[in-house]
C-alpha positions as CSV (number, residue, x, y, z in Angstrom):
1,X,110.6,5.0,74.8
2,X,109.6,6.5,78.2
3,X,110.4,4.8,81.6
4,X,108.1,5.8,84.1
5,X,108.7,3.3,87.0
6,X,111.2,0.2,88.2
7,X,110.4,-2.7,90.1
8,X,113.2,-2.4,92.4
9,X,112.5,-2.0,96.0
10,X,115.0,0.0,98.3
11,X,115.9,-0.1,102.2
12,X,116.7,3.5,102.5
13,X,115.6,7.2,102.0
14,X,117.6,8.2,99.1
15,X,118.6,11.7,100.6
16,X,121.6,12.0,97.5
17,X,118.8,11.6,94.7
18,X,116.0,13.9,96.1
19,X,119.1,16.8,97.3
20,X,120.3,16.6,93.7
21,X,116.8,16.8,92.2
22,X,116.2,19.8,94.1
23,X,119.6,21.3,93.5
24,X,119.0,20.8,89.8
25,X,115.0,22.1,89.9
26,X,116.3,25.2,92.2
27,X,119.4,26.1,89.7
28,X,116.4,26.1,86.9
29,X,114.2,27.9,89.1
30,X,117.0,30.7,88.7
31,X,117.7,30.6,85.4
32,X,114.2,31.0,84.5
33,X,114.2,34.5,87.0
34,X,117.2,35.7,84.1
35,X,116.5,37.7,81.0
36,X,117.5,36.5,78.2
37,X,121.2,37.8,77.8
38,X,121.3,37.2,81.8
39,X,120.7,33.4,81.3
40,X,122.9,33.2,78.1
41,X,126.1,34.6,80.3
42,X,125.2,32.1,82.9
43,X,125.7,29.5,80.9
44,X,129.0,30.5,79.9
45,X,130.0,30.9,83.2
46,X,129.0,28.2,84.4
47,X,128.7,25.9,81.7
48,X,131.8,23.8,80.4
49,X,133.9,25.1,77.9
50,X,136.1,22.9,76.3
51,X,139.0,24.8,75.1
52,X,138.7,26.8,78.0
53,X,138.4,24.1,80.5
54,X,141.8,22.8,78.5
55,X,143.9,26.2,78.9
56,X,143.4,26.5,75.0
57,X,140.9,29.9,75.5
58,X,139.5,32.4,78.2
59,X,136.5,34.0,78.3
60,X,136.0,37.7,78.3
61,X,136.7,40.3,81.2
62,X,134.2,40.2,83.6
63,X,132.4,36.9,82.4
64,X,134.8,34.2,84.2
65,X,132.9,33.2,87.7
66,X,134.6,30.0,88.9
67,X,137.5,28.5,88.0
68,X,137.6,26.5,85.0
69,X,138.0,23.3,86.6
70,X,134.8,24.1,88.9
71,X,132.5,24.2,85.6
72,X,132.3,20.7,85.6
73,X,130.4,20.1,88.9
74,X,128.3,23.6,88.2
75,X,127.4,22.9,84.7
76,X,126.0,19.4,86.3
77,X,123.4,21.5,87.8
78,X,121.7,23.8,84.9
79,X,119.8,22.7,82.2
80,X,119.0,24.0,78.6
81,X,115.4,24.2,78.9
82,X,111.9,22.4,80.8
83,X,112.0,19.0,79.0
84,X,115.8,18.9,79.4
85,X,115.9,19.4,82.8
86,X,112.6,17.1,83.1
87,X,114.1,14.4,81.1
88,X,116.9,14.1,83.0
89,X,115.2,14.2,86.9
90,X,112.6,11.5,85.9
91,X,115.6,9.3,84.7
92,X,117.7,10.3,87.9
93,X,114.5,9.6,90.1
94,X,113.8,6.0,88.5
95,X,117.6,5.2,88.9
96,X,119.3,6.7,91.2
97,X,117.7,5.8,94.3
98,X,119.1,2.2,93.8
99,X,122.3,2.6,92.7
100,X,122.3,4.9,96.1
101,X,121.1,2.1,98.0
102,X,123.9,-0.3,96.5
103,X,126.4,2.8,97.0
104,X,125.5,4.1,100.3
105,X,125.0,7.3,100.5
106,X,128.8,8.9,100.4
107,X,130.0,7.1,97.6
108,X,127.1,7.3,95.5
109,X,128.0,10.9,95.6
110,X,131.2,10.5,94.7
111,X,130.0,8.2,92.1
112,X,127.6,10.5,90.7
113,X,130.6,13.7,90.6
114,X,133.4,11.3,89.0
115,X,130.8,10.2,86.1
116,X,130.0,13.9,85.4
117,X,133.5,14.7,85.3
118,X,134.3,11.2,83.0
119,X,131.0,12.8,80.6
120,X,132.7,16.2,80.3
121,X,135.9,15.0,79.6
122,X,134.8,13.3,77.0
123,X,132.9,15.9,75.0
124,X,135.9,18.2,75.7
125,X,138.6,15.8,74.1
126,X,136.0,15.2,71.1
127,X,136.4,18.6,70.4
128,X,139.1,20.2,72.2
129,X,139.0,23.8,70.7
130,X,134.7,24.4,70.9
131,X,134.2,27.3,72.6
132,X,129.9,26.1,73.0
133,X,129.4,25.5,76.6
134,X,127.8,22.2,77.8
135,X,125.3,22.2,80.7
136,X,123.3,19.5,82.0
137,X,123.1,16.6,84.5
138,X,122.6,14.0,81.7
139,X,126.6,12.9,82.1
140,X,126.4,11.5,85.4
141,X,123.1,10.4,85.3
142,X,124.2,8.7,82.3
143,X,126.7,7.0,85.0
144,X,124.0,6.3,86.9
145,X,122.3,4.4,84.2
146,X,125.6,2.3,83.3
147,X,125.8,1.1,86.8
148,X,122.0,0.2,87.4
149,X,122.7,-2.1,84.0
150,X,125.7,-3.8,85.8
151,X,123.7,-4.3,89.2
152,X,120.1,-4.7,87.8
153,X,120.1,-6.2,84.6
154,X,116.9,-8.3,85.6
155,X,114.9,-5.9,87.3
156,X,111.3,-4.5,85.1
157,X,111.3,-1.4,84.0
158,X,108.0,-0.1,82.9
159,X,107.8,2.1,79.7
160,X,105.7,4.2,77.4
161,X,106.1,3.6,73.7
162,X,104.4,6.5,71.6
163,X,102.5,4.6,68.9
164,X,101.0,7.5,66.6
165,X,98.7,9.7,68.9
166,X,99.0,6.6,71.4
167,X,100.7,5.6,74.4
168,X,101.7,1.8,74.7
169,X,102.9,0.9,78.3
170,X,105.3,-2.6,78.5
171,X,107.3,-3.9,81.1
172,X,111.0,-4.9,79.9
173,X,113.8,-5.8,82.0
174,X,116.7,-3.2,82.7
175,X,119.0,-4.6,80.1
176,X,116.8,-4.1,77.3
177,X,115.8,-0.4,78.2
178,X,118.9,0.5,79.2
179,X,121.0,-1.7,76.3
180,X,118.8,0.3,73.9
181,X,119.1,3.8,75.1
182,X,123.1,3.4,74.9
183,X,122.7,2.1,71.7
184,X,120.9,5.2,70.7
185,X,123.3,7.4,72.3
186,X,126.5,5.8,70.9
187,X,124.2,6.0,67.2
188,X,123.8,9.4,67.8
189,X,127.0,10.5,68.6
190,X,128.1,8.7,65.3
191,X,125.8,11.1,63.4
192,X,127.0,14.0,65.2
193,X,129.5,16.7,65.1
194,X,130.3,17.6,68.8
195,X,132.2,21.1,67.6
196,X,128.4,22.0,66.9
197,X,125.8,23.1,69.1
198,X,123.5,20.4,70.2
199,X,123.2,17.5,72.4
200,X,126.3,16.3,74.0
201,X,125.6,12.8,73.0
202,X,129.6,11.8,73.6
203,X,129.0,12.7,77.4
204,X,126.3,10.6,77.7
205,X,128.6,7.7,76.2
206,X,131.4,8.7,78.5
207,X,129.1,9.1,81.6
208,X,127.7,5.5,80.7
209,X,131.0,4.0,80.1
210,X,132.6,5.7,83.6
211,X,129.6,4.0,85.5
212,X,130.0,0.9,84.2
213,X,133.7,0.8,84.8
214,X,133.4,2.5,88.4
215,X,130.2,0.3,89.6
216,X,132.2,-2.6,88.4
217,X,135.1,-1.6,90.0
218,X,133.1,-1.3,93.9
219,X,131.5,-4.2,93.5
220,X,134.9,-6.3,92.8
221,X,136.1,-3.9,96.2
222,X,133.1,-5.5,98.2
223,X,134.0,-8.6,96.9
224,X,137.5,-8.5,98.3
225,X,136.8,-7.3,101.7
């Protein structure tokens, strides 16, 4: 199940989503410049660590770049590969431009940080001593996602459904697609051992989770004032 477009119209130019599109396309563009051990190191030095990030580890002389702490807004920005990064911008690029418009512009990005920290704290506590770095943007867009299921349940979302060597396009509303894909991710992260190298699927859970909590949180703010 692909989305490929929302009917969900926007008042503003959502400068947030396109500067973090290009910040994550241009960090790629860079890793792709590095040989192979190059872009290997890179991802331990800017990738998040778990027992490092929790005091429990270092990394080598010479390899440390930022602080520990940092690694969880610079992991946010590489990606693993093309269709990771490419996953990740088309669902940022349907999404995010509304939950900016709900936002504004300031605390959507402040939104989008505190759901990549949520995701990364939760893959670190599922296994506190890994020492396999986790890169990727799919925590706070999962965020993203968790918040345009609180605000736009209704709205259509248009989607591809592979059906052999076919491509089936349907129009469901938000809830469904986005119901389904955190289904999927909590399924998956069932199935999965996060000491193990692989998909973080417990960040994506945790991002989700943190958007829902924090979208519901603003909105009850709005409501107050």
């Amino acid at each position: 199940m692909i989305p490929v477009h929302d009917d969900n119209p926007i008042d503003i130019t959502p400068l947030v989503t396109y500067g973090l599109i290009a910040a994550c396309v241009l960090a790629f563009l860079w890793q792709l410049g590095l040989d192979e051990q190059a872009g290997q190191l890179a991802v331990y030095r800017y990738g998040v660590v778990p027992a490092v990030l929790l005091g429990e580890a270092e990394l080598p002389p010479g390899v440390a770049a930022v602080p520990p702490a940092l690694t969880v807004l610079s992991s946010m920005f590489l990606h693993g590969g093309f269709m990771h990064l490419a996953g990740n911008m088309l669902y940022l690029w349907i999404f995010g431009n509304n939950i900016e418009n709900a936002l504004g512009t300031t605390r959507y990005l402040i939104f989008y940080a505190a759901c990549g920290l949520a995701a990364a704290l939760a893959q670190t506590f599922s296994a506190p001593a890994s020492t396999i770095p986790m890169i990727g943007a799919s925590g706070a867009i999962s965020g993203v996602l968790g918040a345009y299921l609180l605000y736009y349940p209704h709205a259509r979302v248009t989607v591809l459904i592979p059906l052999g060597i076919f491509l089936h396009t349907v129009r469901w509303p938000a809830g469904w697609v986005l119901g389904a894909w955190f289904a999927l991710q909590v399924g998956s992260s069932l199935m999965s051992d996060p000491s193990q190298p692989g998909v973080a699927w417990l960040a994506h859970v945790g991002g989700f989770v943190a958007g829902l909590a924090l979208a519901g949180a603003l909105r009850a703010a709005r409501a107050r004032a």
